[in-house]
Residue frames as qw, qx, qy, qz and C-alpha x, y, z in Angstrom:
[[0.806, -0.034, 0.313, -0.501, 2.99, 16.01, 1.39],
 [0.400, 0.310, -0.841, -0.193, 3.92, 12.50, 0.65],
 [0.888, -0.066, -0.108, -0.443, 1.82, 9.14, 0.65],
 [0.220, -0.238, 0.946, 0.007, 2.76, 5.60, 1.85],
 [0.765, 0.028, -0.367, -0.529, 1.17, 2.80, 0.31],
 [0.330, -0.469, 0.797, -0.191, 1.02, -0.16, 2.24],
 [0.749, -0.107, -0.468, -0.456, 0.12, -4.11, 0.97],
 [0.383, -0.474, 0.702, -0.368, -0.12, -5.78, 4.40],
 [0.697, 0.155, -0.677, -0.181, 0.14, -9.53, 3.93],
 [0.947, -0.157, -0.270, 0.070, 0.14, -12.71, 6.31],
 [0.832, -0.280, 0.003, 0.479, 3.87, -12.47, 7.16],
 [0.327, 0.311, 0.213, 0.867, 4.94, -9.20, 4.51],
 [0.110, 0.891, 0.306, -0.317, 4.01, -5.61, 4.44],
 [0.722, 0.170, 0.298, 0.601, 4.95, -4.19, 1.42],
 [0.324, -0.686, -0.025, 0.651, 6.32, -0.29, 1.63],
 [0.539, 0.321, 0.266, 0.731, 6.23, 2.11, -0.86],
 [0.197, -0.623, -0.050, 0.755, 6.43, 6.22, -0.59],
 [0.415, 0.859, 0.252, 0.165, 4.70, 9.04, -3.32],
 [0.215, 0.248, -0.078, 0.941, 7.49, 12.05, -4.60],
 [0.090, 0.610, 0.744, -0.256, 5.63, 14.52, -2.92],
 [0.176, 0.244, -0.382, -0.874, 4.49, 16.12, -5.44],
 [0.690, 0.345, 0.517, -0.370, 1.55, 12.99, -5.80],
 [0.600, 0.612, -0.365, -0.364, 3.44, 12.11, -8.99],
 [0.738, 0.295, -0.599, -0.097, 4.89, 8.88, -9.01],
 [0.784, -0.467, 0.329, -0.244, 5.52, 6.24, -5.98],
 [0.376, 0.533, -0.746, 0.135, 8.64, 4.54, -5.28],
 [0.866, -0.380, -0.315, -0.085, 8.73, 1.01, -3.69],
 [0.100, -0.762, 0.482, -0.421, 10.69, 1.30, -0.98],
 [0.190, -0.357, 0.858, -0.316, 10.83, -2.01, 0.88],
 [0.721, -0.216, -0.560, -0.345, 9.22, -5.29, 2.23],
 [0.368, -0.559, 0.445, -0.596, 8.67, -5.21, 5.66],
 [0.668, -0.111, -0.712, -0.186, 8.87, -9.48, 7.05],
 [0.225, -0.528, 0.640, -0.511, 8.13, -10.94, 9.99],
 [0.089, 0.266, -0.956, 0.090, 8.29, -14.23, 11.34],
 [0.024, -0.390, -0.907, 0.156, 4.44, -14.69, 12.65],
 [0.032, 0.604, 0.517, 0.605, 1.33, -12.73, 11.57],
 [0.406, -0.817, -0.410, 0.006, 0.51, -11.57, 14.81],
 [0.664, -0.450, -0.079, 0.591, 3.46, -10.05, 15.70],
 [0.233, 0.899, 0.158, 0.334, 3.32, -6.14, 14.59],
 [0.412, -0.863, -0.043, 0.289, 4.80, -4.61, 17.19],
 [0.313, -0.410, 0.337, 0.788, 8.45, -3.99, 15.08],
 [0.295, 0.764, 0.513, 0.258, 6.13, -3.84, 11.84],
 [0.014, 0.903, 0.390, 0.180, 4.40, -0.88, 13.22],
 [0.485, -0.673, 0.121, 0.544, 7.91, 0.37, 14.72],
 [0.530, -0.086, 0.560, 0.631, 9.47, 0.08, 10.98],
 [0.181, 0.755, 0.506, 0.376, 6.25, 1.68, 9.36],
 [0.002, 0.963, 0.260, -0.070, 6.49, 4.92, 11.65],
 [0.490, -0.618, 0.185, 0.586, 10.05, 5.05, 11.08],
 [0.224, 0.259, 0.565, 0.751, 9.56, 5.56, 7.23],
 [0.026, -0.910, -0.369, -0.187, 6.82, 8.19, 8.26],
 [0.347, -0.826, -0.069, 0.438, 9.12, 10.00, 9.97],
 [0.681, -0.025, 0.530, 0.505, 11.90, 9.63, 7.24],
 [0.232, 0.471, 0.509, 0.682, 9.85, 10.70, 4.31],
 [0.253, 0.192, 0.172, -0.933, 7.38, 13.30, 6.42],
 [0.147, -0.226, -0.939, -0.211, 4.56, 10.81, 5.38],
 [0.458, 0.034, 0.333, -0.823, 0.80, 12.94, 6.23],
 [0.740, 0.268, -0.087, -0.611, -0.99, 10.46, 4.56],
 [0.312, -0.264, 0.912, 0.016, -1.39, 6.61, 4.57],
 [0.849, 0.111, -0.146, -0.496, -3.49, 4.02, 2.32],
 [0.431, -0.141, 0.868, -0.204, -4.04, 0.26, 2.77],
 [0.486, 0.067, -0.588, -0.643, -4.36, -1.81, 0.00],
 [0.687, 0.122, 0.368, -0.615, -8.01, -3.32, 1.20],
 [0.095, 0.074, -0.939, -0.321, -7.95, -7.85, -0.23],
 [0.766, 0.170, 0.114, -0.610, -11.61, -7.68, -1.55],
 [0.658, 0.128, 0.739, 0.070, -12.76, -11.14, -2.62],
 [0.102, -0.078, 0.548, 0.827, -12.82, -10.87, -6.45],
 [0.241, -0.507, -0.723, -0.402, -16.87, -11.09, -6.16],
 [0.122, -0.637, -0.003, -0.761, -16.71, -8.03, -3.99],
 [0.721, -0.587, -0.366, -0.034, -17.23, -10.31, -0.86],
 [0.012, 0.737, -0.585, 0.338, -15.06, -9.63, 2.41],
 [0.796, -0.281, -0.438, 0.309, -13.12, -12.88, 4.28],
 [0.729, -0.588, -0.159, 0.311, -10.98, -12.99, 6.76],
 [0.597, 0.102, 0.060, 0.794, -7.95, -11.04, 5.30],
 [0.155, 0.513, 0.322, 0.780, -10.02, -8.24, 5.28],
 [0.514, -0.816, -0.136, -0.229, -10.78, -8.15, 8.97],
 [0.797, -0.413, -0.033, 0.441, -7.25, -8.55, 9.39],
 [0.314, 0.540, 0.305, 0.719, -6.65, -5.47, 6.94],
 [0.403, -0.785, -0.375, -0.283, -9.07, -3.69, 9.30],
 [0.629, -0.722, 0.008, 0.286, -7.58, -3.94, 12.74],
 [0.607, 0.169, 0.045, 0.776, -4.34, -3.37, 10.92],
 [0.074, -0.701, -0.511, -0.491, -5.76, -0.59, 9.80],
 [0.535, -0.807, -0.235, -0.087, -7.05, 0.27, 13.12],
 [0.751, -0.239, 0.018, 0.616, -3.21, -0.19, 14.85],
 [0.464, 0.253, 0.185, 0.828, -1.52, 2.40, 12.33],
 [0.109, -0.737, -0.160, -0.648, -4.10, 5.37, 12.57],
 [0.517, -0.847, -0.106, 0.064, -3.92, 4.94, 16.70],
 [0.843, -0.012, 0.135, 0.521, 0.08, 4.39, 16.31],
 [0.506, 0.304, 0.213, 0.778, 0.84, 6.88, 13.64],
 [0.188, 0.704, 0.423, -0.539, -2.25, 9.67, 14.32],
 [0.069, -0.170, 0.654, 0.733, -2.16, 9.24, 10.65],
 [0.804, 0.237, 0.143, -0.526, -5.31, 9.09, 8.36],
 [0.263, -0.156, 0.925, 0.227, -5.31, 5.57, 7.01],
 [0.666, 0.331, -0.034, -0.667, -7.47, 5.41, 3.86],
 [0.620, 0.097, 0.777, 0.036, -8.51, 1.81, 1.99],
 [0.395, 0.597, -0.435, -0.547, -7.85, 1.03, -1.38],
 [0.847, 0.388, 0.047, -0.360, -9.34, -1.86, -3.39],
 [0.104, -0.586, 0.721, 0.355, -6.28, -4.14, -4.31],
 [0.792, 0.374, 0.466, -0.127, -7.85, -6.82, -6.44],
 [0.775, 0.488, 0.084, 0.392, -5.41, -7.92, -9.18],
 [0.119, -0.889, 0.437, 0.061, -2.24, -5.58, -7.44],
 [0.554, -0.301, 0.730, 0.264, -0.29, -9.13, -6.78],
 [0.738, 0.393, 0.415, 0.360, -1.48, -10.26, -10.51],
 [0.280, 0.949, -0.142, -0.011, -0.43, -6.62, -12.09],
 [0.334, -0.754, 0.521, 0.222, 2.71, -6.94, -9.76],
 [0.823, -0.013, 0.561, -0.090, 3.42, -10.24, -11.83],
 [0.594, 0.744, 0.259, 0.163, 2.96, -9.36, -15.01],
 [0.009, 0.984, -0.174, -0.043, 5.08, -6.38, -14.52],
 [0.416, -0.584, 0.690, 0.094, 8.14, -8.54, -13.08],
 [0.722, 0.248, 0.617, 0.194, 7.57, -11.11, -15.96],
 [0.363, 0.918, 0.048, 0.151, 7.81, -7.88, -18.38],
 [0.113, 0.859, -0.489, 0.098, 10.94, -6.81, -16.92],
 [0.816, 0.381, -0.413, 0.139, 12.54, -10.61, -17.04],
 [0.442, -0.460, 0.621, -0.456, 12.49, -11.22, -13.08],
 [0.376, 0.029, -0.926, -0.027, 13.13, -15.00, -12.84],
 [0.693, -0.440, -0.467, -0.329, 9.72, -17.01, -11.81],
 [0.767, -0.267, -0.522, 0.262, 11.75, -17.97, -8.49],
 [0.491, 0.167, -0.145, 0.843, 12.84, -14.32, -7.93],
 [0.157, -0.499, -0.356, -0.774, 9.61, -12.82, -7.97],
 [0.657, -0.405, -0.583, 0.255, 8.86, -14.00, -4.59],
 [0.575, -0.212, -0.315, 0.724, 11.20, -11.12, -3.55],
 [0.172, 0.213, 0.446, 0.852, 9.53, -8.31, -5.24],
 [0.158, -0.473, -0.613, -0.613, 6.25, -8.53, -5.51],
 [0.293, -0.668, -0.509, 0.457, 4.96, -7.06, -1.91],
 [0.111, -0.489, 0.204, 0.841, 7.12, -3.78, -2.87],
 [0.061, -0.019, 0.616, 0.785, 5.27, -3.79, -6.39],
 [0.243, -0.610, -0.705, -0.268, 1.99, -4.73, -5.40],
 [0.265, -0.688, -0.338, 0.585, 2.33, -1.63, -2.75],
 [0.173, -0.218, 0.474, 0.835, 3.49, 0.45, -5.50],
 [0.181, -0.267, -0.479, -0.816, 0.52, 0.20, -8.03],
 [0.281, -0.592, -0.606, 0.451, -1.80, 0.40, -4.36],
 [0.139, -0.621, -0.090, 0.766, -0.46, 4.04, -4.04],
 [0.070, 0.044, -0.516, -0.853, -0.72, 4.69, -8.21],
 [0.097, -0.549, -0.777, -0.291, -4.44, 3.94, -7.96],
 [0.164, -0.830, -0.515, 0.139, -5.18, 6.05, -5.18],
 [0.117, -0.384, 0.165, 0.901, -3.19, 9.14, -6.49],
 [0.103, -0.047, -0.352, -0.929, -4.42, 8.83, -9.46],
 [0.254, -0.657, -0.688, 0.175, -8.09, 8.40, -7.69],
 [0.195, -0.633, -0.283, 0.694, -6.94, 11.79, -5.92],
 [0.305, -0.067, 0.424, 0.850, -5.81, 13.44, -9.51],
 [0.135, -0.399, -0.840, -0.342, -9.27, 12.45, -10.52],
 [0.307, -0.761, -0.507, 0.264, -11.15, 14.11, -7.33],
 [0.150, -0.571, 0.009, 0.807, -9.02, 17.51, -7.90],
 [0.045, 0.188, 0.620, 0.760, -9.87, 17.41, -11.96],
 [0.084, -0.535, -0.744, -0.392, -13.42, 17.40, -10.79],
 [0.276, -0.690, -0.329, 0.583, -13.23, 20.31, -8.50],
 [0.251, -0.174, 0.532, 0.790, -11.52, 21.91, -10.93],
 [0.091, 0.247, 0.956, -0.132, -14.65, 21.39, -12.88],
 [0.263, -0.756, -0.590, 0.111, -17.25, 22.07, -10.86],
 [0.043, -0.776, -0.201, 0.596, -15.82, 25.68, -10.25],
 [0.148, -0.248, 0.425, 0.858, -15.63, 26.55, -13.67]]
């Protein structure tokens, strides 16, 4: 079993892939494309890294307003959303990304990625700690089974 994480941006989709084991999540790309509307090789490029890794399992990092509101990115998150699960006949779960792009930042300013470099990066990083939230989300849901039958 192995996760994708996906941050779908404006023009990016950034691409990363769990071991599958649900232990650690490698970025794995930045999907671009020239206008926002245009998915169609996107969603070609996304099912060819499901097929790749053997991907059962998709999440979408989900651009809440930082006062919990949804805009517009988030009905464009949606249909995305929508696209991949008919596409893939993947589940496609949502995941909260609020502060991924600032984390991703920080991170690349820690490891002494030039300010003008970061540009390149930060889709593939900000997909990356997407998928580490909602593993360790899952880790979290199996501890408490775990639990509950003891």
């Amino acid at each position: 079993m192995r996760i994708m994480g996906l941050d779908f941006g404006s023009k990016t989709v950034g691409v990363a892939i769990s071991d599958s084991l649900l232990i650690t999540a490698q970025g794995k790309e930045i999907i671009r494309r020239e206008q926002e509307n245009k998915l169609r090789q996107t969603l070609a490029r996304i099912e060819q890294l499901i097929l790749e890794y053997q991907v059962t399992d998709i999440v979408l990092g989900l651009p809440k307003n930082m006062n919990n509101t949804e805009g517009e990115r988030v009905e464009k998150t949606l249909e995305f959303k929508e696209m991949l699960e008919r596409r893939t006949g993947l589940p496609v779960h949502t995941w909260d990304e609020r502060l991924t792009t600032v984390a991703a930042d920080r991170a690349m300013m820690e490891a002494d990625i030039r300010r003008e470099d970061r540009h390149l990066h930060v889709d593939r990083i900000a997909a990356i700690f997407i998928l580490e939230g909602y593993m360790a989300y899952l880790k979290n849901q199996g501890n408490k089974e775990t639990a509950d039958t003891i």
